[in-house]
C-alpha positions in Angstrom: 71.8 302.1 77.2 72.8 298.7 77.2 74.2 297.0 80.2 77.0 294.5 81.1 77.0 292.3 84.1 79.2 290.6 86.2 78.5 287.8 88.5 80.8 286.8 91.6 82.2 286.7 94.9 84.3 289.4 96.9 86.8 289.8 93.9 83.9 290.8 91.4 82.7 293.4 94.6 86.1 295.2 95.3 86.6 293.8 99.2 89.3 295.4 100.4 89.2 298.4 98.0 88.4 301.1 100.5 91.3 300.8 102.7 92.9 303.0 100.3 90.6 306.2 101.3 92.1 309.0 102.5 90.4 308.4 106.0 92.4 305.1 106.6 95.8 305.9 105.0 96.7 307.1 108.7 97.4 304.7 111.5 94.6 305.8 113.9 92.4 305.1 110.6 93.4 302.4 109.6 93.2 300.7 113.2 89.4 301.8 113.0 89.1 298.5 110.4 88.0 295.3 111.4 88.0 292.2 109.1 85.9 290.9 107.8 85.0 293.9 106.9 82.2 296.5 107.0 81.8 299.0 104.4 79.8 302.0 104.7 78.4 304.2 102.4 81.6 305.9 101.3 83.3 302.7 101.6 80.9 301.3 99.3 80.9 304.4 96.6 85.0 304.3 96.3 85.1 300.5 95.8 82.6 301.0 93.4 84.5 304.3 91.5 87.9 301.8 91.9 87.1 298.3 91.0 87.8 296.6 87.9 84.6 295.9 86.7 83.8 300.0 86.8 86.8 300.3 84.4 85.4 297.8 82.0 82.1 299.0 81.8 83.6 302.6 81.5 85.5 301.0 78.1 82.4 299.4 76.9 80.2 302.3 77.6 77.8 300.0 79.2 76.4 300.3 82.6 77.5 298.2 85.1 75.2 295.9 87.2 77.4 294.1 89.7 75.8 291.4 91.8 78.5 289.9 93.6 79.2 289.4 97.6 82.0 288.3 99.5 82.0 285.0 100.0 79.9 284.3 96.8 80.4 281.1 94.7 79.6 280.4 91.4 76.8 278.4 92.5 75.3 281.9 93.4 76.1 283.4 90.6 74.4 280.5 88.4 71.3 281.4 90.2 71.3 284.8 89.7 72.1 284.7 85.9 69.0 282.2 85.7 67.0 285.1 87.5 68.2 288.1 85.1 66.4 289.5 83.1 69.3 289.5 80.5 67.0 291.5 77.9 69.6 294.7 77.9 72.6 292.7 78.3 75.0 292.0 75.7 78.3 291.2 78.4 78.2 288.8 81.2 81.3 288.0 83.5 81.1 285.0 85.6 84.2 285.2 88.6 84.9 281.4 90.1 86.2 283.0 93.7 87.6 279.2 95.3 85.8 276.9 92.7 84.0 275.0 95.8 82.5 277.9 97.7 79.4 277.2 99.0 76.3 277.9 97.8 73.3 275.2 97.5 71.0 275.4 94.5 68.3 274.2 96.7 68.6 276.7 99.7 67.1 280.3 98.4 65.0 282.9 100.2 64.6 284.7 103.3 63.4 281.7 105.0 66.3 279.7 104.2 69.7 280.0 106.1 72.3 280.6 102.6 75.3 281.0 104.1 77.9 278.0 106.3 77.5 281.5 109.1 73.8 281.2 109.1 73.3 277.7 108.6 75.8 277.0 111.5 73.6 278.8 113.8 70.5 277.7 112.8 71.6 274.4 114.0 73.0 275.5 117.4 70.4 277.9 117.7 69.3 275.6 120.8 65.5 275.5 119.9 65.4 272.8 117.8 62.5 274.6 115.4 61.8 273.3 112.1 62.6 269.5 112.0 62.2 268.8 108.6 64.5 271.8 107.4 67.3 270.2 109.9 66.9 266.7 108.6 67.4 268.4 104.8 70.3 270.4 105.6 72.2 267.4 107.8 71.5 265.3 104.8 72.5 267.7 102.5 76.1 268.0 104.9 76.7 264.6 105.2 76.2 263.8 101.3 78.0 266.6 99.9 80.4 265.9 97.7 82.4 269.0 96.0 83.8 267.3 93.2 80.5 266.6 92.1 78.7 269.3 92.9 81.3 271.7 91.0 81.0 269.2 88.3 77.1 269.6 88.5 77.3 273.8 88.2 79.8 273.7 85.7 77.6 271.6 83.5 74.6 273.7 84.5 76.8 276.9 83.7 77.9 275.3 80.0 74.6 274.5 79.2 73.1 278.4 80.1 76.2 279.2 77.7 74.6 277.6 75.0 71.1 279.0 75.6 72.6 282.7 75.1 74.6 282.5 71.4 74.1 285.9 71.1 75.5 287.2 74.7 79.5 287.6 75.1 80.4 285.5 78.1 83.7 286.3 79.7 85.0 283.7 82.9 87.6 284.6 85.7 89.0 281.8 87.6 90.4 283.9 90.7 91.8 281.2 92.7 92.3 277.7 92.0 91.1 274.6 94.2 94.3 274.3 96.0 93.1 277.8 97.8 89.9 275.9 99.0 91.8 272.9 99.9 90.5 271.0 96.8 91.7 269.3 93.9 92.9 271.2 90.6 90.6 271.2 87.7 92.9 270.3 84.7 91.5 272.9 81.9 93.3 270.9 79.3 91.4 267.8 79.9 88.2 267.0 77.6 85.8 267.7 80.3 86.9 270.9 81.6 88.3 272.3 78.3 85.2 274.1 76.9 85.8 276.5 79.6 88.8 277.8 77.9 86.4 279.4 75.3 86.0 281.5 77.8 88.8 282.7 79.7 91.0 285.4 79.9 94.5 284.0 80.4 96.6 286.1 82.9 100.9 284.8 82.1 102.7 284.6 85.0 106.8 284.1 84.3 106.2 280.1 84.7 103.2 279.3 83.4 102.2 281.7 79.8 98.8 280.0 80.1 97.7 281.0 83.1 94.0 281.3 84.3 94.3 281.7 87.7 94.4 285.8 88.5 95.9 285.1 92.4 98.0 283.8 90.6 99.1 286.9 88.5 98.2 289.2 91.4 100.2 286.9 93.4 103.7 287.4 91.3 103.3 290.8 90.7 102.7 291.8 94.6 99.4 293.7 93.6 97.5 292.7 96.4 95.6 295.0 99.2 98.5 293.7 101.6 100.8 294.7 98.9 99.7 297.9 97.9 98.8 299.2 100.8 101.4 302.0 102.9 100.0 300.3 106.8 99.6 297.0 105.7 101.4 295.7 108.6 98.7 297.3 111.0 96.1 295.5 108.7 95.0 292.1 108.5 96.6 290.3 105.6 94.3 291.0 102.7 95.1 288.7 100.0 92.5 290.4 97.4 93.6 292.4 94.3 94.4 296.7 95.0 94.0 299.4 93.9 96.8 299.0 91.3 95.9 295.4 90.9 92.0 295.8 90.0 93.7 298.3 87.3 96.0 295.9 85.4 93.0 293.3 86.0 90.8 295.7 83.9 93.5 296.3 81.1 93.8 292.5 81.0 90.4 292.0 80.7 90.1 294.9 78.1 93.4 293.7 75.8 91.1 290.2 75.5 87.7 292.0 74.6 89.5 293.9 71.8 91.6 290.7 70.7 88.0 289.0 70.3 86.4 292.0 68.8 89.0 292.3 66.4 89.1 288.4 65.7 85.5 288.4 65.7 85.6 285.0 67.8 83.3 285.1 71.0 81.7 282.0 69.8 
C-alpha cells in the first residue's frame, strides 16, 4: 500500500483536537487541561481519527505517515523530507506553521538542544559545560537573520521539488509572517511565485486568492476556541477544530481532484 506524508508543525498534528472528547466536554474536564498541552494516549488516538490529514489519506486510500510537532517549522520538515525514505510515497504535504519558526539546519540529534525551550536552558543551565557548543549557538543567535534564513529553506525546499518530478507535492501556508511578527512574503513576486505551483488557495470574502488557512479558519470562526461549547474556561486556542480540520480536508480534496482531473501537478 502506498503512502502519503505530511510534514509540519502543530496544524499538520491536530493540537487542540482532543478537547472535543467526551471526557472534557464537562467543566470539571475541561479544567483538567493545561496549555500547552499534554496529550495522552487517547488524546493522541482521537486527534489522530479527527484531523485533516486522516481524512485525506482516507480519500486517497493511502496510509498516512504524519511527522509533524507543535512548534515545528518548515526548517524541520526540510530535514525530515531529506531523511525519508520517499520509496512508497507518491503525496507529500509540506505545512509553513509561522514561516520563521525555528528550527536550525545545523542543530540535529540527541546531543543537540533543537528547540528556543532547550536551548534557553542549556545556556542558563549554570554549569557552563561544553564551550565550544555555547560559542556556536551565541554566534548562531547573534547572526540570525530570518529573512535570510527563510529565503535559504525556501530555496532548499524548491530545489528538493525539482529532485522528485514524479512525487505530488501539496504546500499549506497556515499563517502568514505578520503572526510571527515578520514581514509578508509577496507570492506574486518573481521570487516567491513558484510556490504558487503548489498551493491550495483557501477564499476568504476579501481576498479570492487566499493562501493563508488562519486566515479562512479565521472568517469562518472554525477554530478550537470557536468550536468548542467551554471555550471560555479554556485557553484561547487559535488552531483549526473539529469542524475546521473537516472543511480543511474537503479543501484540500476539491484541489487534488481539480489537478487529477486537469492532469497538472507539474
Amino acid at each position: 500500500m502506498k503512502s502519503v506524508i505530511f510534514l509540519g508543525s502543530s496544524n499538520t498534528f491536530g493540537v487542540g483536537l482532543h478537547t472535543f472528547r467526551p471526557e472534557y466536554l464537562t467543566e470539571s474536564g475541561i479544567k483538567e487541561l493545561k496549555f500547552p498541552y499534554y496529550e495522552l494516549g487517547e488524546d493522541k488516538e482521537f486527534i489522530r481519527e479527527n484531523r485533516w490529514t486522516n481524512q485525506v489519506s482516507k480519500f486517497l486510500k493511502r496510509e498516512e505517515i504524519n511527522i509533524s510537532a507543535a512548534g515545528g517549522s518548515p526548517a524541520a520538515s526540510l530535514y525530515n523530507l531529506n531523511n525519508t525514505d520517499l520509496s512508497d510515497i507518491d503525496y507529500i504535504f509540506f505545512e509553513f506553521s509561522g514561516i520563521y519558526n525555528y528550527h536550525d539546519r545545523f542543530f540535529h540529534g540527541d546531543d543537540y538542544p533543537n528547540t528556543p525551550h532547550e536551548i534557553e536552558a542549556f545556556l542558563t543551565n549554570g554549569k557552563n559545560d561544553r564551550p565550544e557548543l555555547r560559542k556556536r549557538i551565541m554566534d548562531w543567535i547573534e547572526n540570525y537573520n530570518p529573512k535570510e534564513f527563510i529565503d535559504g529553506i525556501l530555496e532548499l525546499l524548491n530545489k528538493k521539488i525539482k529532485e522528485l518530478p514524479d512525487k505530488k507535492i501539496i504546500i499549506l501556508f497556515w499563517h502568514d509572517a505578520v503572526h510571527g511578527g515578520r514581514e509578508k512574503l509577496d507570492f506574486n513576486s518573481e521570487k516567491y511565485s513558484w510556490l504558487k505551483e503548489y498551493m491550495v488557495k483557501f477564499p476568504t470574502k476579501t481576498d479570492k486568492d487566499n493562501y493563508i488557512v488562519h486566515n479562512f479558519i479565521l472568517e469562518n470562526k472554525l477554530r478550537v476556541c470557536d468550536e468548542h461549547p467551554l471555550s471560555k474556561l479554556m485557553n484561547q486556542d487559535i488552531h483549526a477544530g473539529i469542524q475546521g480540520n473537516k472543511i480543511v480536508a474537503e479543501i484540500v480534496i476539491n484541489y487534488i481532484n481539480e489537478k487529477e482531473t486537469t492532469n497538472s501537478w507539474r
